[in-house]
N, CA and C atoms as a LAMMPS dump frame, in Angstrom:
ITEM: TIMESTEP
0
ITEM: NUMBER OF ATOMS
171
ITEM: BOX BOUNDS ff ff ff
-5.0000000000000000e+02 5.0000000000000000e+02
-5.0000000000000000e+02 5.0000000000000000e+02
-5.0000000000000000e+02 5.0000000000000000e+02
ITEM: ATOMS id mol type element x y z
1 1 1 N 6.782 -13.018 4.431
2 1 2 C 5.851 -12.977 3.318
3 1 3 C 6.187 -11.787 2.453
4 2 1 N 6.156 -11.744 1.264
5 2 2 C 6.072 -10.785 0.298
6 2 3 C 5.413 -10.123 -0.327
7 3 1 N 4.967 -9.402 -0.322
8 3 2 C 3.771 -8.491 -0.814
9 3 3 C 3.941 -8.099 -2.508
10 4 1 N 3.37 -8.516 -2.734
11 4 2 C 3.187 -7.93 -4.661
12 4 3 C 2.24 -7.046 -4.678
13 5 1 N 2.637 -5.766 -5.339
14 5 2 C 1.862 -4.833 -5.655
15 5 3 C 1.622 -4.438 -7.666
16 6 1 N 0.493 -5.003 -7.423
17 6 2 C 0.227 -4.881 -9.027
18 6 3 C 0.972 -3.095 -9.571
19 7 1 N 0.647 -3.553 -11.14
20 7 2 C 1.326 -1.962 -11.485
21 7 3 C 0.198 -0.794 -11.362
22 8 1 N -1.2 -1.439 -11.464
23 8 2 C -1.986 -0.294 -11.452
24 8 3 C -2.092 0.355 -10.043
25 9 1 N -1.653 -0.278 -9.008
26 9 2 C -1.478 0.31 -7.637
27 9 3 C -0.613 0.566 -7.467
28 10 1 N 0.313 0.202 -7.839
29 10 2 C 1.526 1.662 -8.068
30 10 3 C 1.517 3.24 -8.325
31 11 1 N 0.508 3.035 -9.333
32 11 2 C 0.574 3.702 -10.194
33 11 3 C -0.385 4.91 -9.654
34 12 1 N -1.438 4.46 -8.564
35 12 2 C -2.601 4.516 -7.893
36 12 3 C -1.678 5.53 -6.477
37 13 1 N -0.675 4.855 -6.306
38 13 2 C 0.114 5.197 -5.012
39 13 3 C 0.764 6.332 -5.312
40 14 1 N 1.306 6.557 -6.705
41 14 2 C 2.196 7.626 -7.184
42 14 3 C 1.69 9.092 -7.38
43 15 1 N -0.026 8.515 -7.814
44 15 2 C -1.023 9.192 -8.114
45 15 3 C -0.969 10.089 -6.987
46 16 1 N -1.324 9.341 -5.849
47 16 2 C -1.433 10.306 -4.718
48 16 3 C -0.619 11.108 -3.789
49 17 1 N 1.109 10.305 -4.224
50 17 2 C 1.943 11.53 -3.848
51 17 3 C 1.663 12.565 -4.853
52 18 1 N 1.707 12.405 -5.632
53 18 2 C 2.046 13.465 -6.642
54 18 3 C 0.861 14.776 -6.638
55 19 1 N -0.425 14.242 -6.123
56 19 2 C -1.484 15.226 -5.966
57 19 3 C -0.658 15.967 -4.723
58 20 1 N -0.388 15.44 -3.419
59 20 2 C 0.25 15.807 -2.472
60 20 3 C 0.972 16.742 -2.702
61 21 1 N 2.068 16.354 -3.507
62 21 2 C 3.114 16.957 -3.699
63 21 3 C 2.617 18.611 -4.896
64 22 1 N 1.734 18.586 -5.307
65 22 2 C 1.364 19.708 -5.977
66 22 3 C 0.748 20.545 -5.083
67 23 1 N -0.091 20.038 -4.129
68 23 2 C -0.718 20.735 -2.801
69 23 3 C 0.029 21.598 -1.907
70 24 1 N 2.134 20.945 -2.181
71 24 2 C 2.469 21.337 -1.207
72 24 3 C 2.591 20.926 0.125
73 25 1 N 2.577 19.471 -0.017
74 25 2 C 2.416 19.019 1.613
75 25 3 C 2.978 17.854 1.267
76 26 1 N 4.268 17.29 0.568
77 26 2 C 4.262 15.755 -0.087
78 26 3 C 4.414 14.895 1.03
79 27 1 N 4.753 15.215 2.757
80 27 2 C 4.809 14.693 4.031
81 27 3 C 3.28 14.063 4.06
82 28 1 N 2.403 14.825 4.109
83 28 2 C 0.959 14.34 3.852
84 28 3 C 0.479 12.778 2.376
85 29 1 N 1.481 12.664 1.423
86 29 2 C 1.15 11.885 0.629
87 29 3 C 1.806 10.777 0.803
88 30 1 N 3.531 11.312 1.517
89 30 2 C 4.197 9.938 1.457
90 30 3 C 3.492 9.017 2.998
91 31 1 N 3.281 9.951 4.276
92 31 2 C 2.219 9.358 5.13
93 31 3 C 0.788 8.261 4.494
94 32 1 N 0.554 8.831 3.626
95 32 2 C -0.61 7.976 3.631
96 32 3 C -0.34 6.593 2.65
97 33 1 N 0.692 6.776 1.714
98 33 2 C 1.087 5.772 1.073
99 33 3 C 2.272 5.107 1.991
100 34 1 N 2.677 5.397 2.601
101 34 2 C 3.405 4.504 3.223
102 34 3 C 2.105 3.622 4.816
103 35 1 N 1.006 4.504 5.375
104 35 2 C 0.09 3.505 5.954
105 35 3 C -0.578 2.832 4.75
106 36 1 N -1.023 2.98 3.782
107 36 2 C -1.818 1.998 2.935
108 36 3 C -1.033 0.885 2.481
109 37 1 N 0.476 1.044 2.322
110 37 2 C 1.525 -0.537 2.682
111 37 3 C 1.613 -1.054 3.826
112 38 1 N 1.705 -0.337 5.283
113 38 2 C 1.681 -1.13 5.963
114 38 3 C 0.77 -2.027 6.536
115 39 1 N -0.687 -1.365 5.974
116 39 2 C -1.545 -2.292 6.716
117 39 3 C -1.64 -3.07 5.271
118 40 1 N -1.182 -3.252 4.236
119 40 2 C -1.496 -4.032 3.292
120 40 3 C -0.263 -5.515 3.341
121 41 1 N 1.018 -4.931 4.161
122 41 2 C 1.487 -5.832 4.835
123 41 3 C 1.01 -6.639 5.974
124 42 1 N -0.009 -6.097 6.657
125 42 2 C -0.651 -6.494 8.161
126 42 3 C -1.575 -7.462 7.319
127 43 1 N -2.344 -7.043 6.459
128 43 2 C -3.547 -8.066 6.167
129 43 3 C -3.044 -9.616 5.397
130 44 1 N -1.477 -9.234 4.747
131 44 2 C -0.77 -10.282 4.338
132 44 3 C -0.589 -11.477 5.506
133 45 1 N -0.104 -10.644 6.545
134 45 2 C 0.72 -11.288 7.745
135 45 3 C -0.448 -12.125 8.298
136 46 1 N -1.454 -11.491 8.899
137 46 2 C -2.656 -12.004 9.516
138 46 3 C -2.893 -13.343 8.553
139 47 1 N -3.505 -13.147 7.113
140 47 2 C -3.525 -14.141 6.132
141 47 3 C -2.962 -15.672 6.677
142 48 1 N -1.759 -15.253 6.629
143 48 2 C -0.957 -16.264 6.592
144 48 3 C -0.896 -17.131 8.168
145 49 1 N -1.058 -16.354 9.092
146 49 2 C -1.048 -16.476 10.578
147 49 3 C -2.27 -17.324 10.401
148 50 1 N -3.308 -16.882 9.85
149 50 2 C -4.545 -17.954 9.294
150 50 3 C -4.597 -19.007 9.05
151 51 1 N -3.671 -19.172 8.003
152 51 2 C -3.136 -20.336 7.542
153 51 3 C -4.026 -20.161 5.935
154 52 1 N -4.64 -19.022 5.542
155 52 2 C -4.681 -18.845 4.091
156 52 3 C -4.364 -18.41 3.33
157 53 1 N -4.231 -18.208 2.185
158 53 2 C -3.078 -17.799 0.736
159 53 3 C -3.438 -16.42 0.722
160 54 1 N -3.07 -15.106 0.656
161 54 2 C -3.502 -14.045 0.005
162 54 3 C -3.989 -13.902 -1.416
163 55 1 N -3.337 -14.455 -1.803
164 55 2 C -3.59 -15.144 -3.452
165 55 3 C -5.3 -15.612 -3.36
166 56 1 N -6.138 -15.746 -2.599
167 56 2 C -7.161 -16.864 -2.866
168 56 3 C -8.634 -16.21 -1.981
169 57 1 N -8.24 -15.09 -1.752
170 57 2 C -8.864 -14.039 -0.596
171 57 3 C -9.428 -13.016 -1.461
């Protein structure tokens, strides 16, 4: 399955390294943006294991 990430959550994601990364800790920003993809991959996967569209959720 493929995950599409709109641009404003990109943009949302970049947001929060970049606070990170001014803090001084960008290990702390890329951590949390890289768990907020993986479980945004998990809720895809499950979806589908369902047998429903992410699209329609």
């Amino acid at each position: 399955m493929e995950l599409r990430v709109a641009q404003s959550a990109l943009e949302d994601l970049q947001a929060i390294q970049e606070h990170y990364i001014e803090e001084s800790v960008p290990h702390i920003g890329d951590g949390y943006v890289t768990a907020i993809l993986e479980q945004a991959e998990m809720l895809c996967d499950t979806l589908m294991l369902a047998g429903l569209s992410p699209s329609l959720v």
